[in-house]
N, C-alpha and C positions, 0 to 999 in steps of 0.2 A: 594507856592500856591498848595493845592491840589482842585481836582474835587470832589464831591460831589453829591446825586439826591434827589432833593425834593421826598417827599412824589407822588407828582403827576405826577413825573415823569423827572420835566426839568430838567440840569444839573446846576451847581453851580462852582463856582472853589471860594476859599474862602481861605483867608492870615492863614494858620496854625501856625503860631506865633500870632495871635490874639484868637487863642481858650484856656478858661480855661477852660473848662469840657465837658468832653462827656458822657450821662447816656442812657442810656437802662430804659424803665419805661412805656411800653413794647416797644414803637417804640425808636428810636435813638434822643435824642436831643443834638445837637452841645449849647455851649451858648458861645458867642465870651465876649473878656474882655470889650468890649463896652456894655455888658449886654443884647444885641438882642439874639433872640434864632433860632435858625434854626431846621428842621425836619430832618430825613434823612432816605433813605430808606435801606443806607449799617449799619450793626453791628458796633457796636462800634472798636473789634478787626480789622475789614476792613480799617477802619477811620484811628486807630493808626499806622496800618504796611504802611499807606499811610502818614501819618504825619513822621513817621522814616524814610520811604526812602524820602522823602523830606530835614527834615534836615542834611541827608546825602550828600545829593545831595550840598547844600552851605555852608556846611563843618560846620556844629556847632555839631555833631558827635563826630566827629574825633577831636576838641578840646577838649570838656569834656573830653572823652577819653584818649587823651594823656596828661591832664593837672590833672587826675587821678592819670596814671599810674608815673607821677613824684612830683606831690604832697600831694598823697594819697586822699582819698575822704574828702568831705566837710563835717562836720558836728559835 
């Protein structure tokens, strides 16, 4: 879960494994895989280094990572 602020201000905390896209156009829109869209008043780059240290944080990082580093990248 990370935290988030509307546009007008409130706080938000919203499941980061449920967002597919973050755009800039010009203010911040979240749009989660459920297709709802949210505002946001942080940059996008704010959003992400908060989404990374999240999935840091319950370790889906560090398996990419080390499932990389022994079976070379996906694709």
């Amino acid at each position: 879960m990370i935290e988030m602020t509307r546009l007008n201000g409130t706080k938000l905390i919203i499941n980061a494994l449920l967002i597919e896209t973050i755009e800039e156009v010009p203010d911040t829109v979240i749009t989660l895989t459920t297709g709802k869209k949210i505002l946001a008043s942080e940059p996008a780059a704010v959003l992400i280094d908060r989404i990374r240290q999240h999935l840091r944080e319950i370790g889906l990082v560090a398996s990419i990572v080390r499932s990389e580093q022994t079976e070379g990248p996906s694709s």
